[in-house]
N, C-alpha and C positions, 0 to 999 in steps of 0.2 A: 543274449539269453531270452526264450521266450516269455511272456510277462507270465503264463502258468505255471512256469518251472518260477519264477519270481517270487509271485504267492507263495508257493512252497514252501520256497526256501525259509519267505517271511514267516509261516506261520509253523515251522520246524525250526529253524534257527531264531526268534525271536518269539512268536506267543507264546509256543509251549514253554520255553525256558521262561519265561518270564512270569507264567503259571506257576509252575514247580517253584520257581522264588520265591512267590506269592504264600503260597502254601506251605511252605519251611517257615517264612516266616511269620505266618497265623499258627504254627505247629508251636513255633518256640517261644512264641508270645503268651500260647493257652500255657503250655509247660511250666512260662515263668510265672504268669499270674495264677496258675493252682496251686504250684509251689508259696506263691505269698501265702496263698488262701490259706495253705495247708499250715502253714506258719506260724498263722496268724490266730488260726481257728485254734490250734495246738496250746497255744501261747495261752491264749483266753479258757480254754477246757482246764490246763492245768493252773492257771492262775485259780480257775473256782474249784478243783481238786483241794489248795490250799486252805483257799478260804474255809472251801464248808467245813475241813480236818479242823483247823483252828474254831471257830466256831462251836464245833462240837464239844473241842475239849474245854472252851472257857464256858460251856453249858454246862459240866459237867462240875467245872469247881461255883458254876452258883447252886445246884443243886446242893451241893453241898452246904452254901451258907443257908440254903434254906433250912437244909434236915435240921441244922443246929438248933433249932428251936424248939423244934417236932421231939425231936430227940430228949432234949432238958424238959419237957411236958410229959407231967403223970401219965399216965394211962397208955397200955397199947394197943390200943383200937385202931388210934388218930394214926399210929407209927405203920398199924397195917397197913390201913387204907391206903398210904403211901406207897411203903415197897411192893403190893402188889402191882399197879402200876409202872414201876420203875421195872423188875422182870422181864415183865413181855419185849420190854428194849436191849433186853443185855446188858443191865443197868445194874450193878451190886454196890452197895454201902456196906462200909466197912466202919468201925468206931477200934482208934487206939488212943489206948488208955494204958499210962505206965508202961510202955514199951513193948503192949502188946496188941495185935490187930484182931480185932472180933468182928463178923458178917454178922449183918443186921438182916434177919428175918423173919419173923413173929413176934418178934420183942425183943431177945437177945442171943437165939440160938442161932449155930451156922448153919448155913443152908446148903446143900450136899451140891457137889459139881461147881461151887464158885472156887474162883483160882484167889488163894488169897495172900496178898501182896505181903514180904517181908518186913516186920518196923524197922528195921537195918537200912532200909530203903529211903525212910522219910526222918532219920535223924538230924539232918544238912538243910533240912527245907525251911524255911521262914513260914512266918504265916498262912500264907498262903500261895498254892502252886498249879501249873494247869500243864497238861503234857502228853506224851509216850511213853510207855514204858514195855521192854517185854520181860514175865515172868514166867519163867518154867517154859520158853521157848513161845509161850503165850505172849500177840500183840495185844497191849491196852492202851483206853483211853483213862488216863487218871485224872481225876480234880481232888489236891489236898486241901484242906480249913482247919487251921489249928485254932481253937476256939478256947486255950487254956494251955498251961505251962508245959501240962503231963498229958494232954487230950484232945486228939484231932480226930476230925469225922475226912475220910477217904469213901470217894463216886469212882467206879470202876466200869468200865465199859470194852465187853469182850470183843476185838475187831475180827467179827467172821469173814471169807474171803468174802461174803455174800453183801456182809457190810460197805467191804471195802469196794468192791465192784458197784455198790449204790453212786458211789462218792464222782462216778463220771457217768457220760452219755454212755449208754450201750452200744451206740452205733461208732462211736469211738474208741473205749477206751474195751482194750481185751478183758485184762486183770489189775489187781490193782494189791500190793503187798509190802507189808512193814517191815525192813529190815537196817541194819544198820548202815548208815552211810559212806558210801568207796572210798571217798574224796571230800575233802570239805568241799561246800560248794558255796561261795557269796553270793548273796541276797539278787534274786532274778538270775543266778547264772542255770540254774536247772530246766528256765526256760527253753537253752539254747541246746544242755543235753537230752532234754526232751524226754528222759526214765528215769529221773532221779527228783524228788521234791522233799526238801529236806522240810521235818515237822517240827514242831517244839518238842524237843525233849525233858523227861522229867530227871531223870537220875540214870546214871550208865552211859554207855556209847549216842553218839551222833544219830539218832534213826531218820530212814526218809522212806517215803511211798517209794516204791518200786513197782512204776505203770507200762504196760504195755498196750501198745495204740493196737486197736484193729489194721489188719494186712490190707482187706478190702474195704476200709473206712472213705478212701479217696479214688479206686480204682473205678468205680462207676465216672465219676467227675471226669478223670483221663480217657476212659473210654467214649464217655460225651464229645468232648475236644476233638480227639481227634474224628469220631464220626461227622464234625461239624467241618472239619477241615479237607476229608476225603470227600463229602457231598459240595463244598466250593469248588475242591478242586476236579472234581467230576462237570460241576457246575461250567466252568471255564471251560472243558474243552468239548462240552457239547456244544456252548455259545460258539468257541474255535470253528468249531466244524460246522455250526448251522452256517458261522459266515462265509467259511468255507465254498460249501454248498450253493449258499446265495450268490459269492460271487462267480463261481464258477457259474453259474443259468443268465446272469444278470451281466454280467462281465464278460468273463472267459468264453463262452460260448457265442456270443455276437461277435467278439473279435476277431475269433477264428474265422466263423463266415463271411469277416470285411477280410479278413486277410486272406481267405481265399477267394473270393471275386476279385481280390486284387492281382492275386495273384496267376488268375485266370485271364485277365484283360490282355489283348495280343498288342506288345507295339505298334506293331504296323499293319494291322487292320485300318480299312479305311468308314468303317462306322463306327461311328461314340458308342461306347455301351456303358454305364452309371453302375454306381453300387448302391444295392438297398441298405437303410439305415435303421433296421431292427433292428430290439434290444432295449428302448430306453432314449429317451429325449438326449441324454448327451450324444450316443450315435448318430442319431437324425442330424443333429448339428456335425458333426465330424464327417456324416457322410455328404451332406451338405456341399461341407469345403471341400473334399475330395470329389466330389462330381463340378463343381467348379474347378476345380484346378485339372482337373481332366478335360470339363471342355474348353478349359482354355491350349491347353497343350496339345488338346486334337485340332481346334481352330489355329494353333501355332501351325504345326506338322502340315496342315492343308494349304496353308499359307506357304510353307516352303516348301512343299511337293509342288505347287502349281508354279509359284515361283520359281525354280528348278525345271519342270516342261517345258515353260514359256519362254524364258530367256534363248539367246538365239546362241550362247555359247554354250560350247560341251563341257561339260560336269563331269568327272569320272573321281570316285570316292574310293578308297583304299586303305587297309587297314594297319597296325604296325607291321606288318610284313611288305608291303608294297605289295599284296595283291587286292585285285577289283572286289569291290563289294557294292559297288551301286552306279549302274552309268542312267543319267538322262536322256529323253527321246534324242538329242541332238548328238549327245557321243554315239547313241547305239547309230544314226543317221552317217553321222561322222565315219564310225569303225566298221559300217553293213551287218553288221550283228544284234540280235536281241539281248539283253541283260542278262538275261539267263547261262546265254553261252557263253560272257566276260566272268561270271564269278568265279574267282579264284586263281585267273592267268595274273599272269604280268604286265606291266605297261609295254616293256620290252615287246614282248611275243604282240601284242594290237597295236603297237603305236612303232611302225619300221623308220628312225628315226639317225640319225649321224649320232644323235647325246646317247648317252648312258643313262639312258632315264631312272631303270631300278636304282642305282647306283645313289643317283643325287637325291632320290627321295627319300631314300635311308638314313643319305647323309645329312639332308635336309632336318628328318624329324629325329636325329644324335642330337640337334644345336640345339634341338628346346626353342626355336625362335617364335616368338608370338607376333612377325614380324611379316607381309605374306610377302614373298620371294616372283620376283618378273625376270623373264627371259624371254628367248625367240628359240624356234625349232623346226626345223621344216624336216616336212614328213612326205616321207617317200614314197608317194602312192601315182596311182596312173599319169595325174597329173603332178607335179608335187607342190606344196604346198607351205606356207607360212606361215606357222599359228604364233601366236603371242601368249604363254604360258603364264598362269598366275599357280602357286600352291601356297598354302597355308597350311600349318598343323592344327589336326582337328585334338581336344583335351578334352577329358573327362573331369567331373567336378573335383578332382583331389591335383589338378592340373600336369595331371601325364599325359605325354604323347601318345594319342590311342590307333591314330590315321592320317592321312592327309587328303585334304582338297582341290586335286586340279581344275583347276579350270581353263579351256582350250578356247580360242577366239581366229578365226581366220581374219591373216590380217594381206592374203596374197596379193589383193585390189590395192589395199592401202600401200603397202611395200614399191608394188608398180609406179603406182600415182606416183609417192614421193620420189622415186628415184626419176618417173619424167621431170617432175616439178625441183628438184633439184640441179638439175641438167638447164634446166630452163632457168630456172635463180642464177646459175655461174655461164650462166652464156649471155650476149647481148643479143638482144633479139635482131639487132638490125645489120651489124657487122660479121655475126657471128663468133668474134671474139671472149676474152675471157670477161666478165663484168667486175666491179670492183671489190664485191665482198669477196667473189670465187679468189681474183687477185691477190688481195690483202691475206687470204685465208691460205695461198698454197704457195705465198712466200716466204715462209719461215721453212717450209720443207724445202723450196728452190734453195736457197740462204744457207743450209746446214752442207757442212763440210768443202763449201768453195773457200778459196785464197783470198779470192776478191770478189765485190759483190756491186755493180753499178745499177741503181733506181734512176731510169730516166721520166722527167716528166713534161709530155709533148704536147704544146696549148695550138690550138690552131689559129690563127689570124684571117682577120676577114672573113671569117666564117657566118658571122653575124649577119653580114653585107648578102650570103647568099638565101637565108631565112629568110630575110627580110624583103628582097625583091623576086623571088622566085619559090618561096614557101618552102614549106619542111620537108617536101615529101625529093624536093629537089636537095635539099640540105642531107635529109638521109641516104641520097645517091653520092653527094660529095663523101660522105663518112665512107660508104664499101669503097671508094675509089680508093679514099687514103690507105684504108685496110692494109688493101691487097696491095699499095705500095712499099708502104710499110713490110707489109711478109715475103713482098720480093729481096727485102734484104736480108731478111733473117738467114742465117746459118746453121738453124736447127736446134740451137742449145740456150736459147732466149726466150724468155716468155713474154707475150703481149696481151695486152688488156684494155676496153674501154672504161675509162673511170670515170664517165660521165659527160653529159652536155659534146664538148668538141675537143675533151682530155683524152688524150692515151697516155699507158702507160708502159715504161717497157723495164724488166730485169736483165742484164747481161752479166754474168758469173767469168771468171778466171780468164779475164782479158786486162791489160792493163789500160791506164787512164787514155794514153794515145792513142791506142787501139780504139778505145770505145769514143773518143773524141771524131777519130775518122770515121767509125762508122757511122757516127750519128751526121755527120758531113751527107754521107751519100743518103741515110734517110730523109735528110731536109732537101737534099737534089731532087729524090725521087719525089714527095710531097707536093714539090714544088711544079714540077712537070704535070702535074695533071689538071686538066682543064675541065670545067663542065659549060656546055654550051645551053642556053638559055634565053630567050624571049629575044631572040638574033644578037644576044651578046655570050661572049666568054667569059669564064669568074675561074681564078684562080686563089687558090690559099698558101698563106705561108704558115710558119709550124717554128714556135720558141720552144726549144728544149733547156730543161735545168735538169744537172747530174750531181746526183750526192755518190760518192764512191770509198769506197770503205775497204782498207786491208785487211786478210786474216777474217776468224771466225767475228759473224754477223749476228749477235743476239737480238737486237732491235731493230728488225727492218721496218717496222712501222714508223719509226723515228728516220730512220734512212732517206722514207719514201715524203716524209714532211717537210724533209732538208730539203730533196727536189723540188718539191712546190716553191720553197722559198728563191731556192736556185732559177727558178723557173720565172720567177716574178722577174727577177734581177736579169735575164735575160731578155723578156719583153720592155725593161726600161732602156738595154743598148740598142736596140732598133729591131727590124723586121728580120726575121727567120734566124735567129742568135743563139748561140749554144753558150752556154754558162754552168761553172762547177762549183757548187757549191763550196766552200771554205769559213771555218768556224771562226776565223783570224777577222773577219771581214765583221766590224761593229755594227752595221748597219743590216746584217743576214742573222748575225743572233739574235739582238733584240725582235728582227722579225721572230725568228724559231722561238723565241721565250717570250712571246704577246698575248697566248694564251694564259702562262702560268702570271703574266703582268695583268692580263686581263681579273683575273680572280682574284689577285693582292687588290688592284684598285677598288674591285666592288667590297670586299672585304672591309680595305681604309674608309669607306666612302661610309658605309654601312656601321662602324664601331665610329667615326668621326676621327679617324686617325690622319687626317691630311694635313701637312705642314706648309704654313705661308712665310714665304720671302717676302723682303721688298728690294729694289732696288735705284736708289735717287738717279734723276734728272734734275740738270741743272742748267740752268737758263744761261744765254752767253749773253742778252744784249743790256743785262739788267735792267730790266722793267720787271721782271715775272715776282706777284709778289706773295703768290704759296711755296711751298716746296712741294716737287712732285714726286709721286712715288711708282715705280710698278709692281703690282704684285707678282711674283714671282708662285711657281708651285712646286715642292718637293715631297716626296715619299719614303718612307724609311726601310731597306730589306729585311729579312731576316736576320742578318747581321748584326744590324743596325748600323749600317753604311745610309748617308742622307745621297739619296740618288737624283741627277737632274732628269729632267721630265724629258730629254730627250731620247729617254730607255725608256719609259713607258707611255711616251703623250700618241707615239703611232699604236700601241696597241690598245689604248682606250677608243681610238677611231674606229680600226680595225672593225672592235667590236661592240662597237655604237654606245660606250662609255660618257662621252663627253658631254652630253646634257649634265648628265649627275651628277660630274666631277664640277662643272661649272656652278652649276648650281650652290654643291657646301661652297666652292670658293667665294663667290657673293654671299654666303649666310655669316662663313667667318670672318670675312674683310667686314661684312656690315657689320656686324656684331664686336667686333677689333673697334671700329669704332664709333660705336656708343658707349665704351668702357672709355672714352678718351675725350672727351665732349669740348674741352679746351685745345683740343690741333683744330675743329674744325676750320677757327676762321686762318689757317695756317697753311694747310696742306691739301691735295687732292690726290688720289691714288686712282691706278689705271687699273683697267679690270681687263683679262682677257678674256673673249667671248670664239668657241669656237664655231669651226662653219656647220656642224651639225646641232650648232645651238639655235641657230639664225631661223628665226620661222618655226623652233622647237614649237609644237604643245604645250601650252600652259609657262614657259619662259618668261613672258611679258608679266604675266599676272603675278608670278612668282618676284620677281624683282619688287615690282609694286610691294604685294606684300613683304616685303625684305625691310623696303625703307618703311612703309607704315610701321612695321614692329618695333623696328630697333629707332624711329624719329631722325633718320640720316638727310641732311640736307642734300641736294641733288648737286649745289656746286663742289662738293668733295666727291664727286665720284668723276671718273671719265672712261668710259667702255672702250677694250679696245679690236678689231676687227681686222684679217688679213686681208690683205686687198685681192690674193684667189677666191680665199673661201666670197670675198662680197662678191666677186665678178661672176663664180659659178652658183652661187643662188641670189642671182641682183635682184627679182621678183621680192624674195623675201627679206630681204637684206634691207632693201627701201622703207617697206611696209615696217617693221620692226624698227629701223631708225628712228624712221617717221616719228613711231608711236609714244618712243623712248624720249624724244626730242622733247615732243610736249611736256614729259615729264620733269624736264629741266638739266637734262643728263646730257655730258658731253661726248664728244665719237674723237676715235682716234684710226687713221688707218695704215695699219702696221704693213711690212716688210712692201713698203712701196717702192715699184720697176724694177721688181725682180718678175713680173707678169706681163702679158702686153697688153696693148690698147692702155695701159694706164691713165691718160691725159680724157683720153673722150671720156670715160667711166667717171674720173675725178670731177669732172662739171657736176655729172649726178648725184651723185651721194653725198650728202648733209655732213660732212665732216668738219670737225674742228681743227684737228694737228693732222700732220701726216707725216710715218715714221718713216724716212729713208732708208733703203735696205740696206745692212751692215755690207755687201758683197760690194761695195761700191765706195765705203766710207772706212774698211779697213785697208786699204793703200792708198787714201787720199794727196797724202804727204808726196807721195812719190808716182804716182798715175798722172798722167793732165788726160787720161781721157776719163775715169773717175772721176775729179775735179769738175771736168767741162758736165759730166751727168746730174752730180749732185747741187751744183750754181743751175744747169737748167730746172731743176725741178725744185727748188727753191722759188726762184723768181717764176714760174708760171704760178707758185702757191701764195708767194707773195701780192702776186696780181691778183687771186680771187681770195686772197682775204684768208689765208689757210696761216697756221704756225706749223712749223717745220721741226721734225728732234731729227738728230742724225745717231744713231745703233752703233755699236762696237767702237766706239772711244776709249783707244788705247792708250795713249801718251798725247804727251802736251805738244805736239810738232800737228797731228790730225786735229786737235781745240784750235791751234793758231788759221790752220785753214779754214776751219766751218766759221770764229770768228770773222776772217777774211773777207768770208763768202757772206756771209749777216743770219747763219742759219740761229733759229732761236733760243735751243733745247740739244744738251749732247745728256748722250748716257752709254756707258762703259767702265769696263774696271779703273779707268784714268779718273773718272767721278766716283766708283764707289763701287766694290765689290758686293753682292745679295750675300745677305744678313737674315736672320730669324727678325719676324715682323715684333714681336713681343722687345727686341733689344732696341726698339727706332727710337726710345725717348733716350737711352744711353746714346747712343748715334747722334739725336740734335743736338746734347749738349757738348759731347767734343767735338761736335762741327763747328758748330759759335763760336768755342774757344779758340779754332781755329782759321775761322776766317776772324776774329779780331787780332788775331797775332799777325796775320797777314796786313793786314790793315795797316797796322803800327810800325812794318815794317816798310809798307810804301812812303808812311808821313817818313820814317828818318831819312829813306833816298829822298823824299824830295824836300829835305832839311838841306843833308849833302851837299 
């Protein structure tokens, strides 16, 4: 509603009514209080009605006591003098004597025209009496005075209407008349009838005044009022209307001309134009904000017009109908048409496209989505073309779908590029083969719906040899030779791939294992035949294949193609150009396949401090040794909580360069095992194993140092122990680390000795203290003599340089009788003592004790016997 129909309403629906209220109730207010007045005034007029009646007549019985005197006095002179003054009033004296009434007027005649009162009248009266009486239809005022047994003087006073009209206001009272009274009335009740005033009476009926008020006595007073109340309410609706008026010039009519300049301002005009703010300081400030808020919304609008030209993608704006309502320079560029000619078609009819464009943008702006919508479309024009569509719904502030926003981007360059660059990603650049992500990527499609599915994976050999003496670019010629050897065998339905460095990899579908056994037979033939000639030499390669093969449908061939890998390792450990099939049965190929998932339990254990220590005793044969020695042992707990030997996870901590770490908690826990034990020191020494990617670690050396500083471990409780591969393949640092260790006061032990060669020339070198015979040598001692004859030699050449000797895998007491034979110093095996949790060694030493003293006791009685 407009705000002057507002007004309006306000000052018809609420001032005037509230006027007219206003003035009812000053109407009913004057009514009630003239009504008091009238009341009140009435009340008071007849109260002195009473009084002066009363008054009159007790004047009239002193007159009488006066005359009494005048009257008993000689002479009628004195008597005249009197009654003619009493006359002029209406005033007559009467004397009865002996029951008879005589007018007193010159002395003792009656005087003609007085009414004169019956003695039958005043028989009943006492003394004296004062009253009304009417005689002969005549009202009077009487005063009786009996002045003697037989003789009272009677004052008589004729009530003329003229009299009786004295008795009130003129302006009040009409008439005013003696007659007898209706009703008795109690004392103030004639008040409230307001024409009846009851008087004293002397003798006879009840009399009272009988008044009547003037008609127009209070009618001025009412006509007052209300002229008082008509001039207010005149008053109010001239004030109504002046504000009226005022607002309407002051108000209403600036409004108007803001709200039609507003209403005049073009949208999309491209020049500001302001509203003037005439009318009054509050406009000025309204128009203010509004020409603010306009030129913010024109600097908005020019900001996205220019934004909109400028941008390098097509804009085409449409409304709930899906037709055109505004294209940018680049759609009109885009479409060869100016804007003018788009409004109102369809996208359909401009845009020759395979989509249903009307269709989806309809369907689009049904969903309500406030979400913008991407797709691709290629548009069918001379050349055709690729655009990359964005729409968005365009809302109005009550958030309805009013249009939608395309926007078009050519994206045919890019399109191109990626599908070279794609081509180029799934191909090797040098073979032309498939590469490994294309491989990995289009084998789950190769894989679906075959019977059988074989992953070969083919490492080359000696391939390094040909990098290395005749450069890459020779190496990259050896690769297309393999290639094409390779693809000389294919039969069409196998996919091949470089998976990297001197890997290929190959798929073969719905052949059996034989089958793909032979044919990888003839790929290693052909592999094998090809020569590359070079700096006047020939270089040839050989080619380890591993085949993971799987029946029936193939959900994981990523897992397939890992088995190969591993299949493939196990190939290159049987010798040159080896075909090997993978099998899950085979302990030694799982734990590889599960070295990853052992690799992240380990750093996991390592990282929460979950690593559990063994020990396992050695025990001295020639009794001199006078600690007990230990080896720590290392176990892991699965998921399960199965205790696992480290021979499931110690290759894949290698693997994947674990072993520093793991070495490391095992020195902080054996150290720390014992500092909580400070009494085995002078007892025991425990062996520590050190792996070969620890030897020459980073910060190792220091690390230990700090082990024993922390925990105060004396240096002859410890003894490291070190494989004699890992020292022989890092002897560089293997040396320098003993060395360093040495000073430290720390003993060396060199584990799984002549299971390696050169053992003997190496053993001169390295600073060892024991050296642990290889169990492969000392578990058929008893029954070998070539065993026998190994283990007596490498005793006695240890013996000669001063070494102690333990011999590994001590089963039974038939292999103890030999090594004592032999003079070896130290066995250890489950025949000595099964690995035990390190925390149970003090239950351990003492049913050891008890048990070698039982022994003991049982040698004295055989040699009692």
């Amino acid at each position: 509603m407009h705000i002057g129909k507002k007004i309006g309403v306000f000052i018809l629906g609420f001032c005037i009514p509230a006027l007219l209220a206003v003035a009812y109730s000053l109407n009913f207010w004057f009514e009630y209080s003239l009504g008091q007045f009238r009341q009140q005034t009435l009340e008071h007029e007849y109260v002195g009605i009473e009084q002066q009646f009363t008054r009159e007549s007790r004047r009239l019985l002193q007159l009488a006591r006066l005359y009494v005197p005048i009257l008993q006095t000689p002479g009628e002179s004195l008597l005249k003098g009197w009654l003619e003054g009493l006359q002029s009033s209406n005033i007559s004296l009467f004397h009865l004597h002996q029951g008879k009434v005589t007018a007193l007027a010159d002395g003792k005649t009656r005087v003609s025209g007085q009414i004169i009162p019956p003695a039958g009248l005043f028989s009943t009266l006492d003394k004296e009496a004062f009253g009304a009486v009417i005689v002969n239809e005549q009202p009077l005022q009487l005063g009786f005075y009996r002045f003697d047994d037989d003789e009272a003087l009677i004052v008589t006073r004729l009530l003329t209407p003229a009299h009786l009209q004295s008795l009130g206001q003129a302006d009040l009272i009409h008439s005013v008349a003696l007659a007898p009274l209706q009703q008795q009335v109690s004392p103030g009740q004639h008040l409230k009838l307001a024409s009846q005033i009851q008087v004293p009476t002397l003798i006879g009926p009840v009399l009272a005044l009988q008044v009547k008020q003037q008609r127009d006595a209070f009618e001025r007073l009412e006509w007052q009022s209300l002229l008082v109340v008509m001039l207010l309410l005149l008053g109010g609706m001239l004030m109504v209307a002046a504000g009226y008026l005022w607002l309407r010039r002051g108000l209403l009519k600036p409004f108007d001309r803001l709200m039609t300049e507003l209403k005049e301002i073009d949208p999309s005009a491209r020049r500001y134009t302001h509203v003037s703010g005439s009318g009054g300081a509050e406009f000025k400030v309204l128009a203010d904000r509004i020409n603010n808020l306009l030129l913010r919304i024109f600097q908005q609008k020019e900001r996205s017009r220019i934004t909109l030209e400028s941008i390098a993608e097509a804009v085409i704006l449409t409304n709930n109908k899906a037709r055109v309502i505004y294209l940018n320079p680049q759609a009109e560029s885009l479409l060869g048409l100016r804007s003018q000619q788009a409004l109102g078609r369809t996208l359909d009819t401009l845009l020759k496209s395979d989509n249903q464009l009307d269709e989806e943008l309809l369907n689009f702006m049904s969903s309500g989505s406030r979400v913008p919508e991407y797709s691709k479309v290629t548009l069918q024009m001379q050349q055709p073309r690729i655009m990359e569509r964005a729409v968005s719904n365009l809302c109005n502030h009550k958030g309805q779908v009013i249009g939608v926003v395309t926007v078009l981007r050519d994206i045919t360059q890019e399109e191109t590029l990626k599908q070279q660059l794609r081509l180029k990603a799934s191909v090797d650049g040098i073979t032309g083969l498939y590469n490994r992500s294309a491989f990995e990527e289009r084998l789950p499609g190769y894989a679906e719906g075959a019977e059988t599915l074989a992953l070969c994976y083919l490492d080359l050999e000696q391939f390094k040899l040909i990098n290395d003496n005749c450069g890459h670019d020779a190496g990259d010629q050896m690769l297309v030779m393999v290639a094409r050897a390779i693809e000389s065998c294919l039969q069409g339905d196998e996919m091949l791939a470089r998976l990297g460095g001197d890997e290929f990899g190959l798929a073969i579908r719905n052949r059996s294992a034989l089958e793909v056994a032979r044919f990888l037979k003839q790929v290693v033939r052909q592999v094998c035949l090809q020569i590359l000639p070079c700096g006047g030499a020939h270089y040839r390669v050989g080619v380890s294949c591993g085949v993971a093969f799987h029946r029936g449908p193939c959900s994981a061939p990523a897992e397939l193609l890992k088995d190969a890998d591993i299949a493939c390792l196990a190939a290159k450990r049987k010798g040159s150009s080896q075909i090997h099939f993978f099998d899950d049965r085979n302990k030694e190929l799982a734990n590889e396949r599960n070295a990853p998932k052992w690799a992240v339990r380990i750093a996991r254990a390592i990282e929460d401090k979950e690593l559990l220590l063994y020990f396992q005793p050695i025990k001295g044969l020639n009794g001199c040794c006078r600690r007990q020695r230990l080896e720590i042992l290392l176990r892991i707990r699965d998921n399960s909580g199965r205790i696992l030997p480290p021979a499931q996870f110690i290759a894949a901590a290698e693997r994947f360069k674990l072993m520093p770490e793991v070495d490391r908690e095992v020195i902080r826990k054996a150290f720390l095992w014992l500092s909580e034990h400070p009494q085995l020191w002078p007892e025991i020494c425990i062996s520590i194993n050190l792996s070969g990617n620890s030897l020459g670690s980073e910060g190792m050396l220091d690390y230990i140092a700090e082990m024993q500083g922390r925990y105060g471990i004396p240096s002859s409780c410890v003894c490291f122990e070190i494989t004699e591969t890992s020292a022989i393949q890092n002897r560089t640092r293997a040396m320098e680390m003993l060395n360093q260790l040495r000073r430290l006061g720390f003993a060396f032990a060199l584990d799984d000795f002549g299971s390696g060669f050169a053992s003997y020339g190496y053993l001169r070198e390295l600073p060892v203290d024991y050296v642990k015979i290889d169990g492969c040598f000392v578990r058929h001692l008893a029954t070998n003599a070539r065993d026998y004859a190994i283990v007596k030699s490498i005793h006695d050449v240890c013996r000669v340089m001063g070494i102690e000797t333990v011999a590994e895998f001590v089963e039974n007491q038939e292999i103890m009788d030999k090594l004592l034979e032999i003079g070896v110093d130290y066995a250890q095996g489950y025949a000595i003592g099964r690995p035990k949790p390190l925390e149970q060694f003090l239950q351990w030493e003492k049913r050891h004790e008890r048990r070698q003293q039982g022994l003991h006791l049982q040698e004295e009685y055989a040699s009692l016997a």
